[in-house]
Structure formats: structure tokens, C-alpha cells
N, C-alpha and C positions, 0 to 999 in steps of 0.2 A: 504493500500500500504506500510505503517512502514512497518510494521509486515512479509511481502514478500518479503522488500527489505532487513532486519534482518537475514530474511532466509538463503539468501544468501553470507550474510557475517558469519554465522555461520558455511553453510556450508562449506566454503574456509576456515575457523578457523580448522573446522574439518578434513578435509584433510591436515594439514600444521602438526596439533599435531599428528594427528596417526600417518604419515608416520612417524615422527621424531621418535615417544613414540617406533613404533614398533619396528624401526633400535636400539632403545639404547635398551630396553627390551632385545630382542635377542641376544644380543652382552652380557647383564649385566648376562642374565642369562645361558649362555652358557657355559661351566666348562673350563676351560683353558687347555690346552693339554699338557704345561708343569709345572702345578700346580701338587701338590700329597698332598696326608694327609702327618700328620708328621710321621715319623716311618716307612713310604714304599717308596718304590724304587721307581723314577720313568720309567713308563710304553714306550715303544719305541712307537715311531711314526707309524703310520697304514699310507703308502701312497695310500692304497686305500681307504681311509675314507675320505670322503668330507669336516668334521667337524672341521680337522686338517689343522696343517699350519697354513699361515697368516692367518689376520679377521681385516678387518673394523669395526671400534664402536665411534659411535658420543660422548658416555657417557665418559663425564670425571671422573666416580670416576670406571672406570675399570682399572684391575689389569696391569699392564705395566710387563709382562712376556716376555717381547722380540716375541710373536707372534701375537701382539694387534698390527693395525695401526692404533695411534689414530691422531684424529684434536683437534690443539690448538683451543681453543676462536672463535678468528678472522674468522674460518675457517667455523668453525658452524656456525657461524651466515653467513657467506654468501652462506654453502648449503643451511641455512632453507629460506634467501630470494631470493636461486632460483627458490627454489620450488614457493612460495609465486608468482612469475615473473610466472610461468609458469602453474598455477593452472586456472587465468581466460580461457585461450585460450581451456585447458582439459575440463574444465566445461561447456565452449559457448560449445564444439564440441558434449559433451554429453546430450544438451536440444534442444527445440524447436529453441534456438536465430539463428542458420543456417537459417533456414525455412520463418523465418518472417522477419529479416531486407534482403534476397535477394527480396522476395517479395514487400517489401515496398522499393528498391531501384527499379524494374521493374515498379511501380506506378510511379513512378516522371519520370523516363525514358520516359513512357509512356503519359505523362501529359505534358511533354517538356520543365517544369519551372523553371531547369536548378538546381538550390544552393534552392530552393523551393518547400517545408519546407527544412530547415538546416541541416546538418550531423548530427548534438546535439539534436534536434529534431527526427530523424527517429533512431538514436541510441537508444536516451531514451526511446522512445517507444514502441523499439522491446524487452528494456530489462526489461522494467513494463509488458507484453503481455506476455515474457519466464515468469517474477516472478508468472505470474496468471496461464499460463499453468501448469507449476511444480509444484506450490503449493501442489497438492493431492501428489506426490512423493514425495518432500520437507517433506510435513507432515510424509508420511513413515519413513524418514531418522531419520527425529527426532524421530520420539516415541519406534524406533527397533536399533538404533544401537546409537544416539548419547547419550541424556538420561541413557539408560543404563549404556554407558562407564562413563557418567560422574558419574553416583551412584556407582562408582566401583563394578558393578553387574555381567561385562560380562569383559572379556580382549580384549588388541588392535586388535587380528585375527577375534576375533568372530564380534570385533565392524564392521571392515573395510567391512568383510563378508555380514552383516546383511545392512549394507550403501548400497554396491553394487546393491544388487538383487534388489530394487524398481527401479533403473535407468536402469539396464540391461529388468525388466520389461517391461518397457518404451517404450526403444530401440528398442526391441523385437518385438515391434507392430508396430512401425512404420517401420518397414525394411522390405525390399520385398526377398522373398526369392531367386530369384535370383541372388542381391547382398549377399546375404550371402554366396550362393553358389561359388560363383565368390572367395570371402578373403577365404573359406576352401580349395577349390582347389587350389587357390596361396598359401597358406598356407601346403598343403602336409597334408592335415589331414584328418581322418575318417568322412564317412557323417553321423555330429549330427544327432541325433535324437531327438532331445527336446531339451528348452532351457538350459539345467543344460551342455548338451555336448559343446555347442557355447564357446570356449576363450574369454574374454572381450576385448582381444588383435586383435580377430577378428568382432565381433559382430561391434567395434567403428566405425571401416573406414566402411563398410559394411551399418551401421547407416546414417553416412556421405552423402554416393552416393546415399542412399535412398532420404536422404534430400534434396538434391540438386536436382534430377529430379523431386521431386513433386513440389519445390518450381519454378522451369521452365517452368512445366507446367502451374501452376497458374498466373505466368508472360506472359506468351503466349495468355492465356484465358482474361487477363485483358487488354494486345494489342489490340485486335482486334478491339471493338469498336471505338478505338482510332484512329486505321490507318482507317479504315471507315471516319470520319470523315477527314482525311487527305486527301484522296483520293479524297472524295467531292469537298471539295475548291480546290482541286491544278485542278480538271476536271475543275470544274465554273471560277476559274481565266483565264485557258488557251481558255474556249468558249469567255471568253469576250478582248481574244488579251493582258490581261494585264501577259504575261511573267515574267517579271522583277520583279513584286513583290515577294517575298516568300511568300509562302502556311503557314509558320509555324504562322507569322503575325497574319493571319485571322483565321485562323483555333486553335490557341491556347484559344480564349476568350471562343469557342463553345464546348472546351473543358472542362471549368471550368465548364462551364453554366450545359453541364450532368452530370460532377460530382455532383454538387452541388446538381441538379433537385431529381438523386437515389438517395442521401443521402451516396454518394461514403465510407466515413471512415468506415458509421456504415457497410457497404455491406462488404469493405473488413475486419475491424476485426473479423467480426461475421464469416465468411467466414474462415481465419485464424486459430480461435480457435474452430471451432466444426471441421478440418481439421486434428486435432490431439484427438477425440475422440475414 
């Protein structure tokens, strides 16, 4: 469990550095528009050239040619810990964690035991169950794009590139193509034909609403037996005249008692995780 939970903090290492590395790369190695060698004129402005004009660059030791908007100090460090603020919620949204902690919030829903198990509890659980799902992508990540960038083998494009594809993998399989269809056609776009045609910008939310109606299902599928058993006691209270009492009273103990009886955890993680094979 180290080891998956390292993962994860590697991986969020890794997305904080490339995006930075790649924004100052680009910016460092971009020729300045009113730079010229020595001895030549310089060259006029192309307003139909993109490359031209201002330019954002986080790197401080770029050339301050009046076309550079740079950020002091202070500034950087508070893009890179936006980024950092906004990396878990990108990453929960691109793994299993959707899937399993709504599922195991429909378990306790369903079980009626209110704060039982604890937010800290069904949190941490969902996020050791994503570290084991991931893991085989995790692994991908590392051995294709992180490794290499740190052996200075490949650059920050190729690294970001080679990152992606095992989570768009992923995604890929777990999305119904329906929802896909749904983000290309909101999206005004040609119908892919393979994965390589899918935007990542759309495959995500697409990923998303896949997520969620599988994980509603499996909430609905683990009700059932539960209202059964509701449904029971509250018939036998009301045959025996006793109104007044609440159903939830009696009917909670016999709740535990079948969880207990299947072997309830082991049913629904095993459940869970061959759910995303």
C-alpha cells in the first residue's frame, strides 16, 4: 500500500513539474520577435503570425525584450500552488475514486447507520481501492513517460504525451459510447473514429457520466435487499397495531445481521474492483 500510495504522490509531482517545465521551456526556447543577431536589421512584425506579440513565461532568466510578460517570484509560486490546489480534484475525476466512494456512500445510505463507518473511513478506503485499481496505469505512467523524463531521454511534450495515453486508455473503456457521443456532438466535432480522434477535453466529462450511472446502478442493486427488509418490519409492526414505533428501530439490527451473514465488505469490494476490468 506504500508503494500505491507513493504512486500517487508522484504522480501529482509529475503533473505540477511538466506543466511548469513545459510553460518555461517554451517560452525559454522561443526566439524573441524583437531580438536580431548583431549586424541585421530588425525584421517587422508579421500580424498574422501567432508567435508574435506579447508571450507569457514563468522562467525568470528570459530575455525582458518589452514582448515577454513575465511573473515576479511571488507570482510563481502561487501559479504552481494552484495548480498543486487543483491537481487532486483532475486526478479523483480521471480514476476509479468517482465510482467507489459514491458506491460506498449508497452502502451506508442503505444500511441507515447514519456517521457509520466515518467520512475518514469511507474516504480512505475509496482512495487505497483507486491506488489498487490504477496501479497497472500508474505503472504505465511511470515506466513511459515519467522515468524517461527524469533520464532526460525524452522532453516535456513527449513526456506529458506518453503520461496521457494509459489514462485516456482507461477512460476509454470505461465510457459508454453514448456518452461520448453526447461531449462530441456538444462539442461540434467530427465523429471519432478511434481512440486517437477523442479530445481529452472531451473523453473527461464523457468518462465522468459514465461513472456516475454505473456507480447508481450498483447503489440501486445494493438497495434492494435493504428496502426488502424495511418493508418487512414496517408490514409486521403495523399487523401487530404497534404504529408508533419506527420501522428503522427494528429493522436496522437485521440489517447488520445480512450484512454480516454475506460477508457484505468482501461482496462489495470484490464487486467494485472486477467492475472496472
Amino acid at each position: 500500500m506504500t508503494r500505491r500510495a507513493g504512486a500517487w504522490v508522484v504522480l501529482g509531482l509529475m503533473l505540477v513539474s511538466l506543466g511548469a517545465a513545459a510553460w518555461a521551456q517554451t517560452d525559454s526556447r522561443r526566439p524573441s520577435p524583437g531580438a536580431t543577431a548583431p549586424g541585421k536589421t530588425p525584421a517587422a512584425v508579421d500580424p498574422a503570425n501567432p508567435d508574435t506579440g506579447f508571450r507569457f513565461s514563468l522562467d525568470p532568466k528570459a530575455s525582458d525584450d518589452g514582448m515577454t510578460l513575465q511573473l515576479s517570484g511571488p507570482l510563481r509560486v502561487l501559479f504552481l500552488l494552484t495548480l498543486i490546489t487543483l491537481i487532486p480534484a483532475v486526478v479523483m475525476m480521471m480514476t476509479s475514486f468517482t465510482r467507489i466512494v459514491i458506491v460506498l456512500g449508497f452502502l451506508r445510505s442503505a444500511l441507515g447507520t447514519q456517521q457509520i463507518p466515518p467520512n475518514q473511513v469511507m474516504v480512505g478506503l475509496a482512495l487505497f481501492l483507486t491506488a489498487f485499481v490504477m496501479a497497472p496505469t500508474l505503472r504505465d505512467v511511470n515506466e513511459k513517460a515519467l522515468k524517461p523524463y527524469l533520464a532526460n531521454e525524452i522532453g516535456v511534450e513527449a513526456a506529458i504525451s506518453r503520461g496521457l495515453t494509459p489514462l485516456r486508455v482507461m477512460m476509454y473503456r470505461q465510457t459508454r459510447e453514448a456518452d461520448i457521443a453526447l461531449m462530441v456532438r456538444l462539442a461540434k466535432l467530427d465523429r471519432p473514429k478511434s481512440l486517437a480522434d477523442v479530445p481529452t477535453h472531451v473523453l473527461v466529462p464523457a468518462f465522468i457520466i459514465s461513472e456516475l450511472k454505473t456507480a447508481f446502478e450498483m447503489g440501486f442493486i445494493i438497495y434492494v435487499p435493504f428496502l426488502i427488509i424495511d418493508m418487512v418490519v414496517a408490514s409486521t409492526l403495523m399487523s401487530m397495531g404497534m404504529m408508533m414505533l419506527p420501522p428503522v428501530i427494528i429493522s436496522m439490527p437485521f440489517k447488520l445481521l445480512l450484512f454480516v451473514l454475506v460477508d457484505g465488505w468482501h461482496v462489495i469490494v470484490r464487486s467494485l474492483v472486477t467492475s472496472f476490468g
